[in-house]
C-alpha positions in Angstrom: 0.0 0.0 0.0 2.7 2.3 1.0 7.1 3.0 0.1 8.0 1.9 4.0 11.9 0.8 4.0 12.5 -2.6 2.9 13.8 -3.7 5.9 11.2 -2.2 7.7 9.1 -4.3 10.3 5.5 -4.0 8.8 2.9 -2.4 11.1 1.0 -4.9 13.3 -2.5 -5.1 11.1 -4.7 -4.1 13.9 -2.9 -0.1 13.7 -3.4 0.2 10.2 -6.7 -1.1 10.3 -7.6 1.8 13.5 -5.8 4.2 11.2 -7.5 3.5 7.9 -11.0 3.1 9.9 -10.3 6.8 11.2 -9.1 7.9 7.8 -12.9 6.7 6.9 -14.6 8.6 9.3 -12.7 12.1 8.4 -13.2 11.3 4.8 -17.1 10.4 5.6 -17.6 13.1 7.9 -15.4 16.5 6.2 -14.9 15.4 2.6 -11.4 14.4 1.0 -10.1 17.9 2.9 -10.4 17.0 6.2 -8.7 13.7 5.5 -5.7 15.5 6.3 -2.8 13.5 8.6 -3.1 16.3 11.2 -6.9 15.4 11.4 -5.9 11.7 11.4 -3.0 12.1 13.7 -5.6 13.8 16.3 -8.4 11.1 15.9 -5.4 8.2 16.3 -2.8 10.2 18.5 -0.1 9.7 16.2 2.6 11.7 14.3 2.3 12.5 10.8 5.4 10.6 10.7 4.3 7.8 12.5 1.5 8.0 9.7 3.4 8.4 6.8 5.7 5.1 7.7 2.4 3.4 8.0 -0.1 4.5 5.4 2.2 6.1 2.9 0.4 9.3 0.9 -2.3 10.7 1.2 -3.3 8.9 -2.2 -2.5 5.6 -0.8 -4.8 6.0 2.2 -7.8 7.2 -0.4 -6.8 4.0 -2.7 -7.2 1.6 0.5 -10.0 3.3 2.1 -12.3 3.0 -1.4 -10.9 -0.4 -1.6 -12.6 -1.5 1.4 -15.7 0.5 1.0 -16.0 -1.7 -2.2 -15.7 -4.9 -0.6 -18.4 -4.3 1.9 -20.1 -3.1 -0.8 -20.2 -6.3 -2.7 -20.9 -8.2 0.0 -23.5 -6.4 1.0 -24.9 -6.6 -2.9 -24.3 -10.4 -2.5 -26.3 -11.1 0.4 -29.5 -9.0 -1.6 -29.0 -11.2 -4.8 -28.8 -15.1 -2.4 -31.6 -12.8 -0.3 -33.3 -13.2 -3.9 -32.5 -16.2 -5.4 -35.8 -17.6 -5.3 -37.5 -15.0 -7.3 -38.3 -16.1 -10.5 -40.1 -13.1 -12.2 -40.1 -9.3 -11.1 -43.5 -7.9 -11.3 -44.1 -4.2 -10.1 -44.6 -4.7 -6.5 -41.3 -6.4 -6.3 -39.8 -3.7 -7.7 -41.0 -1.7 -5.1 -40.3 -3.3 -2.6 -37.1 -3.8 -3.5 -35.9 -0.3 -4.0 -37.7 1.0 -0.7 -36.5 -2.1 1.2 -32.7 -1.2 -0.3 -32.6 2.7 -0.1 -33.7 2.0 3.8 -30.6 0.0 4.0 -28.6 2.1 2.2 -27.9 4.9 5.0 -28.1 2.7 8.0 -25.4 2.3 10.7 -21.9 1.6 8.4 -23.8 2.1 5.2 -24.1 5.6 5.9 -20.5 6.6 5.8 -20.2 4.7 2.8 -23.1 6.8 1.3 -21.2 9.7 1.9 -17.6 8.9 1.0 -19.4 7.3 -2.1 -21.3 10.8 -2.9 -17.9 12.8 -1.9 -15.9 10.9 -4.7 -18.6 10.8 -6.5 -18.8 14.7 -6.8 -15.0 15.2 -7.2 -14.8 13.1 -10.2 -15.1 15.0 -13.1 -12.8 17.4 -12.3 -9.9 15.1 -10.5 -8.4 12.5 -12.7 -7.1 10.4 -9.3 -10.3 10.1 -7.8 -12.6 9.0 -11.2 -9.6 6.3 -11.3 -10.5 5.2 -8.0 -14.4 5.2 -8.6 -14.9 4.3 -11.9 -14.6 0.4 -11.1 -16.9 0.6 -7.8 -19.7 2.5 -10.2 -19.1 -0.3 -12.4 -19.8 -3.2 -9.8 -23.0 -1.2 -8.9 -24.1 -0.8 -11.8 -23.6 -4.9 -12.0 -25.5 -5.4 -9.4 -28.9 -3.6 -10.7 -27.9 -6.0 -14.0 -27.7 -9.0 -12.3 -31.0 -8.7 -10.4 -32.9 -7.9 -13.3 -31.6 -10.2 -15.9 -34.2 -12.4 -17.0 -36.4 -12.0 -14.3 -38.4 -8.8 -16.3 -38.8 -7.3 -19.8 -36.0 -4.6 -20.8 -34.1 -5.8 -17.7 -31.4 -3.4 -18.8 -33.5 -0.5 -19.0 -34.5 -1.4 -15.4 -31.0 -1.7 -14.5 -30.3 1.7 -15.4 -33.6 3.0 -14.2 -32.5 1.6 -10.8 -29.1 2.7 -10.2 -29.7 5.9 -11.0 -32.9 6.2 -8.4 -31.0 5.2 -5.9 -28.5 7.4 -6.5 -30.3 10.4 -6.1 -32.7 8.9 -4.0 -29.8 7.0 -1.8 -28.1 10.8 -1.6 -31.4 12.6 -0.3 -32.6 10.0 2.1 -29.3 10.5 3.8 -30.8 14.3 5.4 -34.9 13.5 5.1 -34.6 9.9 5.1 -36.2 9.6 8.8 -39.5 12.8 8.0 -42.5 10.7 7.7 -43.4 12.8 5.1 -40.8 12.3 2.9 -41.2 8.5 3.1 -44.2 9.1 1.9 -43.6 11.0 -1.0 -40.7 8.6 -1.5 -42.8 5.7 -1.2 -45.3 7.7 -4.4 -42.2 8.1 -6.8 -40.8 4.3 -6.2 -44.9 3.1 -6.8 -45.1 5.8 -10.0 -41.3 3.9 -11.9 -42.4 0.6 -10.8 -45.6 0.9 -12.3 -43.7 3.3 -15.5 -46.1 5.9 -14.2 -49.3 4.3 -14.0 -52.2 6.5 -12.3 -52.5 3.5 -9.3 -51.5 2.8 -5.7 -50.7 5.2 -3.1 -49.0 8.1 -5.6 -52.4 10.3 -6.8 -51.9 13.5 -7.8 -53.7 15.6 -5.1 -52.4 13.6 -1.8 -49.2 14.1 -3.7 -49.4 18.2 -3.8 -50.8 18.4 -0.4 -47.9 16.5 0.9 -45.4 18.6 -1.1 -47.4 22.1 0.2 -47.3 20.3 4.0 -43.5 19.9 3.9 -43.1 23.4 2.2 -45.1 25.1 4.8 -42.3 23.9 7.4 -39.5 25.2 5.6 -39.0 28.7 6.5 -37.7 29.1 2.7 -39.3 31.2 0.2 -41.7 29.4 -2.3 -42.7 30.2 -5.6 -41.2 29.8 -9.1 -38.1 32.8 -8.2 -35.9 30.4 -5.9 -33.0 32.7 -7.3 -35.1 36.1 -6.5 -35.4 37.3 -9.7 -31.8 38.2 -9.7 -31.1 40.8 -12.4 -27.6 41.0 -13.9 -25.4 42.9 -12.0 -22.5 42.5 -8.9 -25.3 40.6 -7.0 -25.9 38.0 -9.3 -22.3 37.6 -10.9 -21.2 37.0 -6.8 -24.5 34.4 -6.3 -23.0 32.6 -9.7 -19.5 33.0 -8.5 -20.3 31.2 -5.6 -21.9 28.0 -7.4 -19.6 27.8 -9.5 -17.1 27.3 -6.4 -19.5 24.9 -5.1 -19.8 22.9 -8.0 -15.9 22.2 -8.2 -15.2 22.0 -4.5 -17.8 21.4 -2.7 -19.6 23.5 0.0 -16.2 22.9 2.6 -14.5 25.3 -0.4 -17.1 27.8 0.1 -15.7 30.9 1.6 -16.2 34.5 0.9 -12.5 35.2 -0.4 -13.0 31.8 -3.5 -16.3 33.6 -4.0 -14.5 37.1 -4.7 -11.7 35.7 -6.7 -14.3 33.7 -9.4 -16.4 36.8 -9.5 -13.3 39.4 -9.8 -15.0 41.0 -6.9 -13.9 42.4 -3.4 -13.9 40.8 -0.8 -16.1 43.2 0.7 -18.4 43.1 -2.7 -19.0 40.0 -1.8 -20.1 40.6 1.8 -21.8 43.1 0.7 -24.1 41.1 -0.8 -24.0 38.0 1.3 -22.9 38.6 4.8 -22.5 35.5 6.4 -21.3 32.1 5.4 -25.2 30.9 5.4 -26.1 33.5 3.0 -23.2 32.8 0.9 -24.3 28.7 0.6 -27.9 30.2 -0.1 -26.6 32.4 -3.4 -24.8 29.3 -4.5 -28.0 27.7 -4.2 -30.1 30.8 -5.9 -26.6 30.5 -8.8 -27.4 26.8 -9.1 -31.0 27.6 -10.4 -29.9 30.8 -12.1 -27.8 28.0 -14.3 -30.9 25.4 -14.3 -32.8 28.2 -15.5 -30.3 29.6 -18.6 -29.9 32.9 -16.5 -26.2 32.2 -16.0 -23.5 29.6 -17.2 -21.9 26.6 -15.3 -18.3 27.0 -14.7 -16.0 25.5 -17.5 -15.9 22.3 -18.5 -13.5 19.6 -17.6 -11.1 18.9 -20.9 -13.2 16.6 -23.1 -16.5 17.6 -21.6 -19.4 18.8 -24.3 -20.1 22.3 -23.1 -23.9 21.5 -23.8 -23.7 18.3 -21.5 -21.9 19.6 -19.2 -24.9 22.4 -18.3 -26.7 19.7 -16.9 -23.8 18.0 -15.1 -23.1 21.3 -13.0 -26.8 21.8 -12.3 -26.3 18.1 -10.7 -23.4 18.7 -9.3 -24.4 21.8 -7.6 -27.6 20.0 -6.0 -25.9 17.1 -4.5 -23.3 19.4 -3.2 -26.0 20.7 -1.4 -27.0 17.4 -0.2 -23.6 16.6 1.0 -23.8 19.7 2.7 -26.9 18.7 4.5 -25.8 15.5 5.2 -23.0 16.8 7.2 -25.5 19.5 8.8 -28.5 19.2 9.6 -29.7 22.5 9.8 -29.3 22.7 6.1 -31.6 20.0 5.1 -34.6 22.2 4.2 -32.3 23.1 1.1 -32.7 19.7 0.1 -36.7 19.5 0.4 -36.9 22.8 -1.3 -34.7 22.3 -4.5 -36.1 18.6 -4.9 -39.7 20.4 -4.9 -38.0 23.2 -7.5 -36.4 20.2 -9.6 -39.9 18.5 -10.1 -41.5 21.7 -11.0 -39.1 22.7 -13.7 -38.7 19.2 -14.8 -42.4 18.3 -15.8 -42.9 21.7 -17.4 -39.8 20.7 -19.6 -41.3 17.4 -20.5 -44.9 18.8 -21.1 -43.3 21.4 -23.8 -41.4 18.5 -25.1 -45.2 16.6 -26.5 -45.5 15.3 -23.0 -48.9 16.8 -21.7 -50.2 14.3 -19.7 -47.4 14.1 -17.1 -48.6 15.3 -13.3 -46.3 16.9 -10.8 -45.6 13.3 -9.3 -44.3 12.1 -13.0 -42.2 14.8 -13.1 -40.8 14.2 -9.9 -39.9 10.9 -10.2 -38.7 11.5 -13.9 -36.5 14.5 -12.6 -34.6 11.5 -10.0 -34.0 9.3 -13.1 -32.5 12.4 -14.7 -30.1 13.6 -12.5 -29.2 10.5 -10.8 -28.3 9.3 -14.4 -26.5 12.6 -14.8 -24.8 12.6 -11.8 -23.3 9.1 -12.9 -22.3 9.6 -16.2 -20.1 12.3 -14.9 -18.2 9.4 -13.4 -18.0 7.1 -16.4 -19.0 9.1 -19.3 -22.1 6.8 -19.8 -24.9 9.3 -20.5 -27.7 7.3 -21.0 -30.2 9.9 -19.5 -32.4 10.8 -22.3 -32.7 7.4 -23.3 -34.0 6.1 -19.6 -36.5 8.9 -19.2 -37.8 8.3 -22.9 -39.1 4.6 -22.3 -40.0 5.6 -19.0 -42.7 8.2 -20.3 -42.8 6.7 -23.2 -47.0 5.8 -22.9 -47.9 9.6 -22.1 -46.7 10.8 -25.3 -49.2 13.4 -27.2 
């Protein structure tokens, strides 16, 4: 794993294993920053040195961290497909029941810090070479999995594959911060009923318990409603700093968010800036009011990675931007109404697309639970360049065509 001497005595396995399970913890709990070996040293009550001889890099620690987060991953995908072995055919309340019985799992006890090293990585991808290396292969088994428990048990079992893994990603991500609101269960429970059932009008997910629901959990916000989420920003210092500021969240997270990164993307003062947006919670709210200034073609993403179509890549910031948010929440709770509120915005916008697009039969919950496929898809192909996206949320509306 490491360059130790090589005549060194190798560290008894029980150290590195306390040092790499603290490494997991930073990396879960403060992002790939605060996996520093000061931080470490603190949690273990060691010398950098000490943790240098014994974990090598920085990069070494990341590359045996992820490689143990992917064995317990496929173990735990292992135990769900002998769990299944007996199922002969998927019909739609086996779907269901497998996605809500598997995103419950998902962010319980250890499978929570995986969830959130998993969305970290995930998130610093496109725009670090090392760390797509390092995740490319673990998207890849989970992608297998979603293939090996649909094939031959359903028709298009690969559509369903892909329709899977990317619900759960964006499902996996939000249930982390709203995972435990009855509410949101419930609303959860309408979109997993609506793609198992490729949007059929039946079960629990009807249009107006779906809407009171939304306006119940909107009412307890505290955050302004409406269709203006960015306050009709008009162009000027204010809106070049609220743009400045997603675009620093979109390439480093909300841990990178500070008032001086802010000023130096927008060629602003630093007093401009806080100006504007005085504290560090206003300054995460103008990323968030930048990230649907972007959504809405009011502002552009940050440039693109080398390679990256400047058209696709739109889409790929406006991803990026909201699960940096959810990390964010994730980490702090106080945050999570951010979540609620953009994942309400997100359906909004997302239905109205579709409508325009010959699609006028979709409801809000259609939209909603297209809008997941979407940018769960997006937020993977930004990972492995596989950007299948239009293509799953076709044959999933495909019936409600004009």
């Amino acid at each position: 794993m490491t360059s130790r001497p090589p005549d060194a005595v190798p560290a008894a396995e029980p150290q590195v294993d306390r040092l790499i399970e603290a490494a997991r913890r930073e990396l879960a709990q403060g992002g790939l920053r605060a996996m520093s070996f000061r931080r470490l040293g603190d949690a273990v009550g060691a010398t950098s040195g000490a943790l240098a001889y014994h974990l090598g890099a920085k990069a070494d620690i990341l590359s045996e961290v992820v490689a143990r987060e992917r064995l317990r991953d496929r173990r735990w995908h292992d135990e769900w497909l002998a769990r299944l072995d007996g199922l002969e055919r998927l019909e739609r309340q086996a779907v269901a029941a497998i996605l809500e019985q598997y995103l419950d799992a998902l962010v319980q006890a250890e499978g929570r810090l995986t969830q959130l090293i998993w969305m970290d990585l995930v998130l610093r991808a496109p725009r670090d070479a090392e760390v797509a290396t390092l995740v490319a292969p673990w998207l890849a088994e989970r992608r297998a999995f979603w293939t090996r428990l649909f094939e031959e048990r359903i028709e298009d079992a690969a559509i369903w594959a892909g329709l899977a893994a990317a619900y759960v990603t964006d499902e996996g991500f939000n249930g982390l911060v709203v995972g435990d609101d009855p509410d949101y269960r419930l609303l959860r429970r309408m979109t997993i009923d609506r793609l198992a059932s490729r949007l059929e009008r039946d079960g629990l997910g009807r249009e107006p318990l779906f809407s009171r629901l939304v306006r119940r959990m909107d009412g307890r916000l505290g955050l302004p409603a409406g269709d203006l989420p960015a306050d009709a920003m008009g162009p000027g210092p204010k809106r070049d700093a609220a743009l400045a500021a997603c675009h620093v969240l979109v390439d480093g997270g909300a841990e990178a968010l500070t008032h001086r990164a802010v000023a130096e993307r927008a060629g602003l003062s630093r007093s401009a800036v806080g100006y504007y947006f005085r504290t560090a919670a206003d300054l995460f709210k103008a990323a968030i009011s930048g990230v649907y200034l972007i959504a809405d073609g009011r502002g552009d993403p940050p440039p693109p990675p080398p390679g990256v179509d400047p058209i696709l890549w739109r889409g790929q910031a406006v991803a990026r931007g909201e699960l940096a948010v959810v990390l964010a929440a994730a980490r702090n709770p106080a945050l999570s109404p951010y979540v609620i509120d953009q994942r309400r915005w997100r359906g909004v916008n997302y239905v109205r697309l579709l409508r325009s697009r010959g699609y006028p039969g979709l409801d809000a919950l259609d939209g909603q639970t297209a809008s997941m496929i979407a940018t769960g898809q997006t937020i993977l192909s930004g990972v492995d360049g596989d950007d299948r996206r239009d293509r799953l949320v076709s044959w999933l509306i495909a019936r409600h065509k004009n």
